[in-house]
C-alpha positions as CSV (number, residue, x, y, z in Angstrom):
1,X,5.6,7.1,-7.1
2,X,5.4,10.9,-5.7
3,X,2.6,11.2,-8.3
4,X,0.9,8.5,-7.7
5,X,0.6,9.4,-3.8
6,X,-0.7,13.0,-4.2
7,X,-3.4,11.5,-6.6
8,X,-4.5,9.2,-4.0
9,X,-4.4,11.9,-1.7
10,X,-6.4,14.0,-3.8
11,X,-9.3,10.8,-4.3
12,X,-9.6,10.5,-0.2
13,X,-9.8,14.4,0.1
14,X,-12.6,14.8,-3.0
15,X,-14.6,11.8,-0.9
16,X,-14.0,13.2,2.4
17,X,-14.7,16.7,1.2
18,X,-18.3,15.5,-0.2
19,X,-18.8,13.5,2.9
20,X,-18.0,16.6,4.7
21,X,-19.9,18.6,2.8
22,X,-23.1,17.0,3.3
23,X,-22.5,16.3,6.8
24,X,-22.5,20.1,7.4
25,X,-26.0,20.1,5.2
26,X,-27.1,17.6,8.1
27,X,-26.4,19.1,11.3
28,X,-27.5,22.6,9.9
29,X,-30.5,21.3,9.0
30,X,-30.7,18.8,12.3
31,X,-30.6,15.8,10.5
32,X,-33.8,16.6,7.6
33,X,-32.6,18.7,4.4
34,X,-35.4,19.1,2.8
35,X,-35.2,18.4,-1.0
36,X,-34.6,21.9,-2.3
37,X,-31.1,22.0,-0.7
38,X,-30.1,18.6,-1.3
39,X,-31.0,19.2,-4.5
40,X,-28.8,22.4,-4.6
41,X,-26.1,19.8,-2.3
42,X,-26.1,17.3,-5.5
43,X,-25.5,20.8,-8.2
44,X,-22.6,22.4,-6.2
45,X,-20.7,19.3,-4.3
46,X,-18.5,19.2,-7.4
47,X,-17.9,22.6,-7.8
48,X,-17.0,22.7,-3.8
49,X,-14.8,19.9,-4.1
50,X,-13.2,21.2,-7.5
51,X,-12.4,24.2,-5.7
52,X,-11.7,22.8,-2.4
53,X,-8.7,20.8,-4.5
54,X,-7.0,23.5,-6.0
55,X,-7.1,25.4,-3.6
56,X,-5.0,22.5,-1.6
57,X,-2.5,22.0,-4.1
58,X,-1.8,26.1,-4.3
59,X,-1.2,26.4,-0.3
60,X,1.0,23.3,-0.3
61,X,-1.0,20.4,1.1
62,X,0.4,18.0,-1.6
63,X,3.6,18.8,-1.3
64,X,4.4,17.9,2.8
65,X,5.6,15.1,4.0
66,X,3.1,13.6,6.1
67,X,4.9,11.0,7.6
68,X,6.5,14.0,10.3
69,X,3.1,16.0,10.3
70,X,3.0,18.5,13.0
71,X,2.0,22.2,14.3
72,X,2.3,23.6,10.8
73,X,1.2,20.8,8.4
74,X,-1.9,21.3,10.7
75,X,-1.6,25.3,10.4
76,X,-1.2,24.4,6.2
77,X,-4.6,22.2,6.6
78,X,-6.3,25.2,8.5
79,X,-5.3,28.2,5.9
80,X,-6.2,25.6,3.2
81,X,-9.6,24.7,3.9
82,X,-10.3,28.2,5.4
83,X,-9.4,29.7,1.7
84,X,-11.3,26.9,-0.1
85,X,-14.4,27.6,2.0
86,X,-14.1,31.6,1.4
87,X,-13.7,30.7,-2.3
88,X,-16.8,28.5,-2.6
89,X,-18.7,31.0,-0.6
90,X,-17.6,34.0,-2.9
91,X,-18.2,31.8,-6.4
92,X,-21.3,30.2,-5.1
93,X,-23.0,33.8,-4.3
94,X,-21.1,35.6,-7.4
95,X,-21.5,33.2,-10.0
96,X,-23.0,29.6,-9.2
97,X,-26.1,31.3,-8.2
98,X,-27.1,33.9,-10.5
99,X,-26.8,31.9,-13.4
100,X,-27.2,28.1,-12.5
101,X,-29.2,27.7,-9.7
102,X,-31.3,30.6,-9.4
103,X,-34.5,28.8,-9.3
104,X,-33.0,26.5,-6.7
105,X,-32.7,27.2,-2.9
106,X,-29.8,29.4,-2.0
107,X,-26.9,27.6,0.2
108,X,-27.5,28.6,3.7
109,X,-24.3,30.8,5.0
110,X,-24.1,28.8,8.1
111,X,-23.7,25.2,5.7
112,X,-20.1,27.1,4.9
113,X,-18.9,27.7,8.5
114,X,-20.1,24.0,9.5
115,X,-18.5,23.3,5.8
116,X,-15.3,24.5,7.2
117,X,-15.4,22.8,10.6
118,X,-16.0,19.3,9.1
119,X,-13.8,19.7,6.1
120,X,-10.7,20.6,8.2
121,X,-11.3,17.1,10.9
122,X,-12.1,15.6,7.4
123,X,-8.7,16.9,6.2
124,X,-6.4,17.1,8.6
125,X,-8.1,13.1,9.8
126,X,-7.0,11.8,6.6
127,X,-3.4,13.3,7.3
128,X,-2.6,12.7,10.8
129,X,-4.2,9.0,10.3
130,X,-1.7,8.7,8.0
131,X,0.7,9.5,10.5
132,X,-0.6,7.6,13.1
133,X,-1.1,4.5,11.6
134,X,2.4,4.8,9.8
135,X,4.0,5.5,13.3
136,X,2.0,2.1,15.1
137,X,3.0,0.3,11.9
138,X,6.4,1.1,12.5
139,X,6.5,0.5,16.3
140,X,5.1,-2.6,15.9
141,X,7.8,-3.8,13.3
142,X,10.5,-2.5,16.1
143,X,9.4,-4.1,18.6
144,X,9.0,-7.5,17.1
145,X,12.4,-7.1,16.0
146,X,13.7,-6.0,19.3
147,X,13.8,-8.3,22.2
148,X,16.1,-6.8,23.3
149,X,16.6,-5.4,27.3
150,X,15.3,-1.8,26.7
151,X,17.1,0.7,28.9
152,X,14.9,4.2,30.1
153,X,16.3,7.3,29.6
154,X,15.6,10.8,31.2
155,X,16.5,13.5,29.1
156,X,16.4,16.7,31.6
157,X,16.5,20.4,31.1
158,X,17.8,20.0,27.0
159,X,14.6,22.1,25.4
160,X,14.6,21.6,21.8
161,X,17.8,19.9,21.4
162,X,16.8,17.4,24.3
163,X,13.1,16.4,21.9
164,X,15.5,16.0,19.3
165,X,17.7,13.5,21.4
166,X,14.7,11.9,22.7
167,X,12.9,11.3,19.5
168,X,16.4,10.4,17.8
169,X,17.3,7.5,20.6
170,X,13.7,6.3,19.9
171,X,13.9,5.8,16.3
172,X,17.3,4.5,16.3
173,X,17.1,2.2,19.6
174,X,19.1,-0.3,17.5
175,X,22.2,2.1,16.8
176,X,22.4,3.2,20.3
């Protein structure tokens, strides 16, 4: 089933990524790319998204579990898309270009900067949706279960240990 996740994890990412990819297109070119550069879009997307994959699978963006997705699964989706974008922008210029495209308009630098912008809410969205909606799925179930009398409690002064108390007599309301 672990394979089966990451491969639908890896289908939302490619579509996101392309969505992504030609959003940064758009607002670089305010909305009208001319046809030179979409047609250059339409030669590289899959090359972009190729990379943009591997890339994610060697920093470790497959492997978290997403369900507790935090400060560094964010700081994983950051480093990730910030090497996938300096890899497309270094195989575009090195190799895509010289020999594919040459008679085709050159991918504007700026398209990789807005690239990475969109490409990390596009990323990190997918992930931290994933989250969310698992969390209000779960809340939902819990409190449909519970009818319970809830008693508030204020955890003061505890630093770490008191976030771990607080976020462990949330999830376990019943037990307590």
């Amino acid at each position: 089933i672990k394979n089966r996740r990451i491969v639908m994890i890896m289908l939302f990412d490619s579509l996101f990524l392309l969505v992504s990819q030609y959003l940064a297109y758009f607002l670089r070119f305010e909305g009208r790319i001319p046809m030179d550069f979409l047609n250059t879009f339409w030669m590289t997307s899959g090359v972009f998204v190729g990379l943009s994959l591997i890339v994610f699978y060697m920093v470790g963006m497959y492997n978290s579990i997403w369900k507790y997705a935090s400060i560094e699964e964010l700081m994983i989706v950051l480093v990730g898309n910030l090497l996938a974008q300096t890899t497309a922008f270094f195989a575009f210029y090195m190799f895509i270009h010289p020999v594919l495209i040459h008679d085709h308009a050159v991918v504007p630098r700026s398209v990789f900067a807005i690239a990475f912008m969109t490409n990390v809410f596009a990323t990190g969205g997918i992930r931290f949706f994933y989250r969310f909606a698992r969390t209000a799925r779960h809340e939902i179930k819990k409190n449909m279960k519970s009818s319970d009398q809830v008693t508030n409690v204020l955890i003061y002064g505890a630093g770490e240990a008191g976030v771990m108390l607080g976020k462990d007599l949330k999830n376990n309301r019943e037990k307590n």
